[in-house]
KOLDO-459526 format. One line per 3 residues: for each residue x, y, z of N, C-alpha, C. Coordinates in nm, 3 decimals. Atoms other than C-alpha are relative to their C-alpha. Layout:
<atoms>
X:Y:Z:X:Y:Z:X:Y:Z  ...
</atoms>
This chain:
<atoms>
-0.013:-0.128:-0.070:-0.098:-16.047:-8.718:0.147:0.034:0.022  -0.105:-0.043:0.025:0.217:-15.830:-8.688:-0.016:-0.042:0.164  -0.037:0.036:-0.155:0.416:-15.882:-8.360:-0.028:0.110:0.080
0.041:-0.135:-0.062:0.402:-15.538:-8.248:-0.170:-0.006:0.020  0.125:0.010:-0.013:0.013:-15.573:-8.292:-0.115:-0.125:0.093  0.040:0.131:-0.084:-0.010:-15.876:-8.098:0.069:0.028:0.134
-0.042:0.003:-0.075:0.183:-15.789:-7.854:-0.112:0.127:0.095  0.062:-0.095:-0.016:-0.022:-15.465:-7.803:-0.189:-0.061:0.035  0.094:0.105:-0.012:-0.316:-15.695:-7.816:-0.027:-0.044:0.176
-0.009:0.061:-0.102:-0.192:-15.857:-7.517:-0.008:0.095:0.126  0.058:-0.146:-0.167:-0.182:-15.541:-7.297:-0.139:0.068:-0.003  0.132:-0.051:0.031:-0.524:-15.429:-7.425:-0.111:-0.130:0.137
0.059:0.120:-0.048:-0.621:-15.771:-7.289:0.003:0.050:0.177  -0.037:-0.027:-0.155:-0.466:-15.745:-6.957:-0.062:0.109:0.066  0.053:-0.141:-0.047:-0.580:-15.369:-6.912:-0.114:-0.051:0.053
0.102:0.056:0.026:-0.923:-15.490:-7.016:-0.032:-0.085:0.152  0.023:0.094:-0.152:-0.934:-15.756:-6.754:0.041:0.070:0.170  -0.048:-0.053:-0.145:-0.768:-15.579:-6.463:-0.117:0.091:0.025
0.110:-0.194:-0.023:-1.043:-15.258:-6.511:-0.114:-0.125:0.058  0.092:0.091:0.007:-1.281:-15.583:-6.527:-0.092:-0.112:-0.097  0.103:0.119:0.085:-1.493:-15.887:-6.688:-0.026:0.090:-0.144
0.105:-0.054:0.142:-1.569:-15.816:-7.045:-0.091:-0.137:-0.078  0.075:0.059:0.091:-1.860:-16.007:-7.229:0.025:0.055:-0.147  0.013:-0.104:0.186:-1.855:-15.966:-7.637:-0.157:-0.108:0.010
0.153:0.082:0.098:-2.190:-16.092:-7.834:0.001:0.012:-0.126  0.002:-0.050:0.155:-2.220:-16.154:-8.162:0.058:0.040:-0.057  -0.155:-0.029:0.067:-1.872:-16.171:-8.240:0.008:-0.050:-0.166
0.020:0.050:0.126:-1.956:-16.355:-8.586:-0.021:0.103:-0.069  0.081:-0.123:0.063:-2.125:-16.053:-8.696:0.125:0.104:-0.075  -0.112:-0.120:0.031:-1.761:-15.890:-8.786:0.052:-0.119:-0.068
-0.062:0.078:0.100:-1.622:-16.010:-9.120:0.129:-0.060:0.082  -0.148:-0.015:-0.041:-1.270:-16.180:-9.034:0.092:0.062:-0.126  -0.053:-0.081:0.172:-1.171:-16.064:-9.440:-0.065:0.088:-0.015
0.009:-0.068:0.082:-1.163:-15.812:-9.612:-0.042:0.140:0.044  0.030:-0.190:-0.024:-1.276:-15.368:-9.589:-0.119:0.001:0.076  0.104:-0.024:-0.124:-1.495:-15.315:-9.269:0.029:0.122:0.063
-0.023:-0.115:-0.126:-1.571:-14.984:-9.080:-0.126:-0.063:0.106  0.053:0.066:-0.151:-1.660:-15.087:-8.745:-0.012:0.156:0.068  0.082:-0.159:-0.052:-1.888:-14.753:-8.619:-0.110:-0.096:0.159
0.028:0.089:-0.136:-1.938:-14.809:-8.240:-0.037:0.152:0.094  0.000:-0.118:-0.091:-2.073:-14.538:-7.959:0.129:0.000:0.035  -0.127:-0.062:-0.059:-1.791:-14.358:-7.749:0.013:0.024:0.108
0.003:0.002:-0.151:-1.795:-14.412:-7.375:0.108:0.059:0.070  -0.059:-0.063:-0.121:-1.457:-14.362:-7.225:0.122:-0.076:-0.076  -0.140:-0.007:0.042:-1.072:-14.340:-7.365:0.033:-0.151:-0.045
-0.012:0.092:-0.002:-1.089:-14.729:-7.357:-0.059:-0.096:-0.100  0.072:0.064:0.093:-1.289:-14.821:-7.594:0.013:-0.063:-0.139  -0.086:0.049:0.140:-1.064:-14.856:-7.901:0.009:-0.168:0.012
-0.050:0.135:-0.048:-0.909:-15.192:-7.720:-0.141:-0.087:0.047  0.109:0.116:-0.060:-1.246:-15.315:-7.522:-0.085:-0.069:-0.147  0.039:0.049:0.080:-1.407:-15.330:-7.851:0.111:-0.083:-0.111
-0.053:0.050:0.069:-1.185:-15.477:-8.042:0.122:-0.132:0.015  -0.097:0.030:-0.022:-0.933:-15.643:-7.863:-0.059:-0.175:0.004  0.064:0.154:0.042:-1.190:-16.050:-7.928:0.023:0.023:-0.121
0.014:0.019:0.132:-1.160:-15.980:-8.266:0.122:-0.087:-0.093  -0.097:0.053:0.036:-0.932:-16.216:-8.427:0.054:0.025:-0.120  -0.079:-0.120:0.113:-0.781:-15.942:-8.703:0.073:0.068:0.037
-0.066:-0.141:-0.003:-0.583:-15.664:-8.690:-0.121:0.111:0.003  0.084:-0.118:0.010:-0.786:-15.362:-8.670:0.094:0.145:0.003  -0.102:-0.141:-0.003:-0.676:-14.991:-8.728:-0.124:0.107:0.033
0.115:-0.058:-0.075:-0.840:-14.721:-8.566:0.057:0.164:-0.046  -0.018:-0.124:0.071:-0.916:-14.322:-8.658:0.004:0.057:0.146  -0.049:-0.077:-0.178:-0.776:-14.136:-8.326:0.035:0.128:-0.014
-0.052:-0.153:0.027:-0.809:-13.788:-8.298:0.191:0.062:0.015  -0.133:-0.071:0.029:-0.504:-13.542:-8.390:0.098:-0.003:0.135  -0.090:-0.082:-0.096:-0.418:-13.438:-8.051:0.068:-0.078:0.105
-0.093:0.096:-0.032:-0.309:-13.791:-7.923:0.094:-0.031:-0.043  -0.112:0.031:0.067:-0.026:-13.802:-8.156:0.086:0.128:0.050  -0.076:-0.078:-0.053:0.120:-13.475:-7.978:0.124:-0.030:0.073
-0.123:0.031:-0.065:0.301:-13.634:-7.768:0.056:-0.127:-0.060  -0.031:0.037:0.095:0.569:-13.787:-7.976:0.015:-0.168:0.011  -0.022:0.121:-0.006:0.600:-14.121:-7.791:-0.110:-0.076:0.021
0.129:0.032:0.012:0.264:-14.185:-7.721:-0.066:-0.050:-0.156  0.082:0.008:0.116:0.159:-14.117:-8.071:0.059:-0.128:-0.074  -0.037:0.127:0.048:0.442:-14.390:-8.179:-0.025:-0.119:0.042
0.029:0.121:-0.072:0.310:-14.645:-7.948:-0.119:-0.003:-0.068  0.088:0.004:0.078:-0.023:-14.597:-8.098:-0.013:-0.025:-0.113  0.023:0.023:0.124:0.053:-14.593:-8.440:0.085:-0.117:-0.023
-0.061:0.161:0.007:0.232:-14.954:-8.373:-0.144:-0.068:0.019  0.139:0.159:0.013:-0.138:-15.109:-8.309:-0.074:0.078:-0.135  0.108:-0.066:0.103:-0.288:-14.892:-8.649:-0.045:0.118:-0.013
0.043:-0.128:0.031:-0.375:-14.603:-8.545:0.054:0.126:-0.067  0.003:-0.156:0.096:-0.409:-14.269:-8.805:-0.061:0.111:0.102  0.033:-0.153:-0.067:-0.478:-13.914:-8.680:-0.126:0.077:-0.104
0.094:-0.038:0.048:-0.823:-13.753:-8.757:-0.019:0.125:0.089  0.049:-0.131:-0.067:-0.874:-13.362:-8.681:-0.169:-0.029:-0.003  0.097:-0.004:-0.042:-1.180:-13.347:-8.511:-0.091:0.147:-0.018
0.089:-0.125:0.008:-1.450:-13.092:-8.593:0.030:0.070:-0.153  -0.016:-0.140:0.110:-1.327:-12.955:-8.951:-0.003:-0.190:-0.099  -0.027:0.095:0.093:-1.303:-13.183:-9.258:0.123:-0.056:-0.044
-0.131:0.041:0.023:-1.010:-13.357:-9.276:0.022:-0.075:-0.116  0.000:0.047:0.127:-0.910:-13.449:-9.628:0.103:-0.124:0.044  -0.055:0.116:0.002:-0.598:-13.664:-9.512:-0.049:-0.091:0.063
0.055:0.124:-0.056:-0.732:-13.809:-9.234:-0.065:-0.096:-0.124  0.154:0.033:0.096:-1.043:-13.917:-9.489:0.051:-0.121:-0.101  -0.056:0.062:0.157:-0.816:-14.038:-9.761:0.126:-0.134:0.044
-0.059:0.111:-0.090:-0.568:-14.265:-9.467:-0.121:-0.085:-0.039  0.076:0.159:0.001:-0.883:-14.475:-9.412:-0.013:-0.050:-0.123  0.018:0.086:0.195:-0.994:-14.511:-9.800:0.114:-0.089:-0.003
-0.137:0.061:0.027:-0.636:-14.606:-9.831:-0.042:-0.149:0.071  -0.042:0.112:-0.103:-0.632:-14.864:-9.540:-0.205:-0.109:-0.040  0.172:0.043:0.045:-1.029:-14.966:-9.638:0.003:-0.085:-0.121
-0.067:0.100:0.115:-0.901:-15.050:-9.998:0.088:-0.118:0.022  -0.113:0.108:-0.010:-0.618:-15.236:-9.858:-0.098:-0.139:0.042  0.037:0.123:-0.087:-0.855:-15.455:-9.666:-0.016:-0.020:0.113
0.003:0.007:-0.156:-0.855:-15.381:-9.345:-0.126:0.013:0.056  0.058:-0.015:-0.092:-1.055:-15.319:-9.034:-0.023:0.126:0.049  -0.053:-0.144:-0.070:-1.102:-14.960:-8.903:-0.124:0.070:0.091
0.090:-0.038:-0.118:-1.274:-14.870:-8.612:0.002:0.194:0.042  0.029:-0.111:-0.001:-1.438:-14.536:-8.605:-0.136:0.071:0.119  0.124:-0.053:-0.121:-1.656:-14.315:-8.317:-0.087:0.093:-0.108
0.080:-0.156:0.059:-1.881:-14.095:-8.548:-0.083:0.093:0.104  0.054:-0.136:-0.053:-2.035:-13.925:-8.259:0.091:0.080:0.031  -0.088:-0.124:0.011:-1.715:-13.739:-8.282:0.070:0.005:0.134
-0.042:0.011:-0.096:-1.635:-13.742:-7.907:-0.079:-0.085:0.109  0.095:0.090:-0.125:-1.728:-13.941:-7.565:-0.082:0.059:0.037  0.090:-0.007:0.002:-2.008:-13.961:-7.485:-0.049:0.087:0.184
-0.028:-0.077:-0.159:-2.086:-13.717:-7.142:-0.079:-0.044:0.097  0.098:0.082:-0.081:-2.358:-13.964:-6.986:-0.017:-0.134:-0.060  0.003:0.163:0.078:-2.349:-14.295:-7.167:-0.085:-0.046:-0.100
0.117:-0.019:0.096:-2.626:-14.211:-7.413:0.063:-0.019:-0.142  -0.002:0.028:0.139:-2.606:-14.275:-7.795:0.004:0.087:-0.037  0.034:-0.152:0.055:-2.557:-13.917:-7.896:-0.006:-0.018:-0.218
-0.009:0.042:0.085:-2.624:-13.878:-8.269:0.079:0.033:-0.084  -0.076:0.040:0.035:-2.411:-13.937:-8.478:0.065:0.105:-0.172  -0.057:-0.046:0.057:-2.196:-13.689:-8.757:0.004:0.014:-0.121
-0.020:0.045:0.152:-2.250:-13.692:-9.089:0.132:0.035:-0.113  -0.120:0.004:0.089:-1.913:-13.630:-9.238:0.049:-0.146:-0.002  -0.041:0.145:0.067:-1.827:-13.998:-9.230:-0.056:-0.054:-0.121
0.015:0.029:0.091:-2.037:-14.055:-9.500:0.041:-0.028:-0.188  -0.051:-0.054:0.051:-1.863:-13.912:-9.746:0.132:-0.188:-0.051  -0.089:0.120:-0.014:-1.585:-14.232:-9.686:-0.082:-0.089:-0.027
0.086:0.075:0.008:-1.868:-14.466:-9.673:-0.043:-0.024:-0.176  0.082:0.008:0.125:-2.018:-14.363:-10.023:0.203:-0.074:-0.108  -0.192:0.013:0.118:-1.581:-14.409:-10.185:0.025:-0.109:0.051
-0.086:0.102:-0.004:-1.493:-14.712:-9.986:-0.095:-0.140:-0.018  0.067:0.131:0.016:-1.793:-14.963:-10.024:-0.013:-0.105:0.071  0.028:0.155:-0.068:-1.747:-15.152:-9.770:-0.094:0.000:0.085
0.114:0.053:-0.139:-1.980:-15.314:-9.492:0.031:0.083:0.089  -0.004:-0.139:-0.144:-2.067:-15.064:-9.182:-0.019:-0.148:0.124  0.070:-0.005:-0.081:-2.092:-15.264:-8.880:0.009:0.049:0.102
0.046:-0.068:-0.141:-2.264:-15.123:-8.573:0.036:-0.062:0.096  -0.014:0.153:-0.068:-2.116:-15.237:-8.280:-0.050:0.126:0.199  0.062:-0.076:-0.108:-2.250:-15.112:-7.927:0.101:-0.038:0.147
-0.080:0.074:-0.126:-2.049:-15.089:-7.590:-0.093:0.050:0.114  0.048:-0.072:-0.124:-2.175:-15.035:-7.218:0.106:-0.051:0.117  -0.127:0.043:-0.093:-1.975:-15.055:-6.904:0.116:0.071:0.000
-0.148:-0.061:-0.026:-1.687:-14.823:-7.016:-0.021:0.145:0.046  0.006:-0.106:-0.049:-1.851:-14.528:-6.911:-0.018:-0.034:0.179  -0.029:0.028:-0.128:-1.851:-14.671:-6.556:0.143:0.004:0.075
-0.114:-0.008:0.015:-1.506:-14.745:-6.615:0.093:0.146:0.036  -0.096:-0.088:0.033:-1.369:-14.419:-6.722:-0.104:0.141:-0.044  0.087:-0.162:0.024:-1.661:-14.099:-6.748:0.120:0.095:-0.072
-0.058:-0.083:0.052:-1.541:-13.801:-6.906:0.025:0.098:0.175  0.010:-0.039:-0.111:-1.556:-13.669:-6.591:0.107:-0.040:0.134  -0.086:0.073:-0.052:-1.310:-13.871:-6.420:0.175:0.048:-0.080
-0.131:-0.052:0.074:-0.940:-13.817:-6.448:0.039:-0.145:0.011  -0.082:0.143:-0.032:-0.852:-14.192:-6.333:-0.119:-0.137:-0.048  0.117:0.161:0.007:-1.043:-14.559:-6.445:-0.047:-0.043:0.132
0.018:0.118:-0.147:-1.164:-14.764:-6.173:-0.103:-0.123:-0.079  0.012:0.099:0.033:-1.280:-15.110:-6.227:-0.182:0.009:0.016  0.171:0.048:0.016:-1.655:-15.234:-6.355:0.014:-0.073:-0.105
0.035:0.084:0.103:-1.774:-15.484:-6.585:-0.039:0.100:-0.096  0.052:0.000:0.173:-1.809:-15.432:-6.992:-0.046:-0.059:-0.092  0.116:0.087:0.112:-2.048:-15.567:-7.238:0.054:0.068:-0.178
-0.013:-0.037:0.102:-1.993:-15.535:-7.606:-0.058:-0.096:-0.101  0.070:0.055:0.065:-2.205:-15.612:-7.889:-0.002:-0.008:-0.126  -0.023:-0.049:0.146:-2.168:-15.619:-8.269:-0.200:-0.035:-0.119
0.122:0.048:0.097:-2.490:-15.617:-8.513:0.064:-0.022:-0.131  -0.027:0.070:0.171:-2.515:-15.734:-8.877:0.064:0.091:-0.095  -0.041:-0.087:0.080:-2.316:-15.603:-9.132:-0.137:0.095:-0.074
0.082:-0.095:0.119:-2.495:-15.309:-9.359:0.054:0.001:-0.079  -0.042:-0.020:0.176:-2.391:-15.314:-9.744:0.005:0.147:-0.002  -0.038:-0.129:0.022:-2.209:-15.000:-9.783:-0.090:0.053:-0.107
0.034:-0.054:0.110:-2.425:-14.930:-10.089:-0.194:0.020:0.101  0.146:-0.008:-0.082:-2.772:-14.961:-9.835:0.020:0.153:0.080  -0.007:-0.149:-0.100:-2.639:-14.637:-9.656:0.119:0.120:-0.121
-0.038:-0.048:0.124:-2.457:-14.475:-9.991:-0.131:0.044:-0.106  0.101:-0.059:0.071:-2.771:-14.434:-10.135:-0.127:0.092:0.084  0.049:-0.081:-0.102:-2.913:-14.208:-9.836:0.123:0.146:-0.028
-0.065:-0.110:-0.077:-2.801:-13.844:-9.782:0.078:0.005:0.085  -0.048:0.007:-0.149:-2.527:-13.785:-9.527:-0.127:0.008:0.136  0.118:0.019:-0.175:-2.804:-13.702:-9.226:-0.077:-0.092:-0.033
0.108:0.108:-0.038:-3.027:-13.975:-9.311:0.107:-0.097:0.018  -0.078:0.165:-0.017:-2.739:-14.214:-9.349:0.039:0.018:0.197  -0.029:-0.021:-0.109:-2.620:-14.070:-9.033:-0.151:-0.025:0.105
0.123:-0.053:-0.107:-2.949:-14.053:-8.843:-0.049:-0.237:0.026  -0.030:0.176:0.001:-2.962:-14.467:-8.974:0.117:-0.104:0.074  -0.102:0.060:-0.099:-2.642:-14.572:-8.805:-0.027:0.028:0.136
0.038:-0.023:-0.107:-2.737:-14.365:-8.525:-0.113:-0.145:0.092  0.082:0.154:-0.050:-3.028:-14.607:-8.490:0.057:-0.129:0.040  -0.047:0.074:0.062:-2.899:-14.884:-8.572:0.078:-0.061:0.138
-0.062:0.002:-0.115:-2.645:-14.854:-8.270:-0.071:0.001:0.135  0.118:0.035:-0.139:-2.917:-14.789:-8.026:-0.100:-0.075:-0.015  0.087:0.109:-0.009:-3.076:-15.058:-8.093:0.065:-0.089:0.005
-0.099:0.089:-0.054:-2.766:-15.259:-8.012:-0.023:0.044:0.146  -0.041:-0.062:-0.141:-2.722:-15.044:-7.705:-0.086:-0.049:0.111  0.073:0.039:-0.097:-3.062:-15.041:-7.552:0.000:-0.150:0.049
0.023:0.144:-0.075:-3.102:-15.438:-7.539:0.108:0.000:0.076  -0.124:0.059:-0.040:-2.778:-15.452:-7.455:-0.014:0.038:0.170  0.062:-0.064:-0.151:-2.888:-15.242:-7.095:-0.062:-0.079:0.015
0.099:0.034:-0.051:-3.157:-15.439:-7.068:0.020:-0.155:0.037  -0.078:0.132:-0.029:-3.022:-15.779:-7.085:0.089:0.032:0.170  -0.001:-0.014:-0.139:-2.817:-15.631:-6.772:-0.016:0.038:0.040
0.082:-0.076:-0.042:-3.105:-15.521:-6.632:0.049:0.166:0.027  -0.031:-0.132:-0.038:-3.014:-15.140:-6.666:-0.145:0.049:-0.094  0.185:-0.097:0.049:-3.311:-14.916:-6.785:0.050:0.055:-0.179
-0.034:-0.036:0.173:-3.294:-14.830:-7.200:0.010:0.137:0.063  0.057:-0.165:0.002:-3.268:-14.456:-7.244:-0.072:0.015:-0.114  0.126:-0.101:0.083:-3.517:-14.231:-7.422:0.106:0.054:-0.084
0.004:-0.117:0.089:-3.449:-14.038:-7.696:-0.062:0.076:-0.067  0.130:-0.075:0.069:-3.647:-13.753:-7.874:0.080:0.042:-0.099  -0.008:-0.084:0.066:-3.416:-13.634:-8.113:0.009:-0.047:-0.170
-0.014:0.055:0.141:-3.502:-13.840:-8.421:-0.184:0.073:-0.029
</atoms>
């Protein structure tokens, strides 16, 4: 790992712990080699680092446009990986950064429900990622968080401290969701994730949610 990325590591850590306790599960479940998109719900500003920050890789992450505005911010960010992805339109560079960084080998942690989540629910999930999915071939995995919307709501202007859980499921063979339509592939990850999610509630005793919109 680069120093800058380790070092960045180390404040993720610290953050992490100060907000509160994090559990991972089923940390095996994430290649340590080679082209992985790591597609995870979207709870609360924090989530880049809570998920990722056990993983013993580098990881690079797709962070909307409008965090790189501010010019020192965006350089502190793009010292742990992160690229800039316009949100809501098709972004050709963004699209063609990850391929890039996907080919190389990396790690790249992506929200496809597009934004946080406004109650802690699994909203579903975008089908323009696919598109990357079908060109870069690699393994999808699903990885599920809870706890950071306690943390940090959309609703909230400040964190305050609660425990976080985070969960990773089994890789998918990029070619198992490449041979689906964008909305079915999408409507499959969707799953896929809430069915990380719910146990993951339920294990600490919180209630699954419902959904109707499959």
């Amino acid at each position: 790992m680069r120093l800058a990325y380790q070092a960045g590591r180390l404040v993720a850590f610290c953050i992490g712990q100060g907000m509160g306790a994090e559990r991972v599960f089923a940390l095996r479940n994430v290649p340590r080699t080679g082209p992985v998109l790591l597609a995870a719900n979207h709870q609360s500003f924090l989530d880049p680092m809570l998920l990722t920050y056990a993983l013993p890789r580098e990881c690079h992450y797709m962070a909307r446009d409008t965090l790189f505005r501010n010019k020192y911010f965006g350089r502190l960010i793009r010292l742990v990986n992160a690229f800039p992805i316009k949100r809501g339109t098709a972004d050709l560079t963004g699209m063609k950064e990850a391929l890039r960084r996907l080919k190389s080998g990396a790690l790249v942690l992506t929200f496809p429900e597009g934004t946080r989540s406004t109650d802690g629910r699994v909203h579903p999930f975008h089908p323009g990622l696919f598109s990357l999915i079908r060109r870069a071939g690699a393994p999808v995995v699903p990885a599920a968080v809870e706890g950071a919307f306690d943390i940090w709501p959309r609703s909230s202007k400040l964190p305050r401290p609660a425990r976080v859980w985070v969960e990773y499921g089994l890789p998918i063979p990029g070619a198992a969701l490449a041979c689906l339509d964008a909305r079915q592939a999408a409507g499959e990850l969707t799953a896929r994730v809430r069915t990380l999610h719910n146990p993951l509630r339920r294990r600490i005793g919180r209630a699954p949610f419902q959904y109707d919109d499959h």
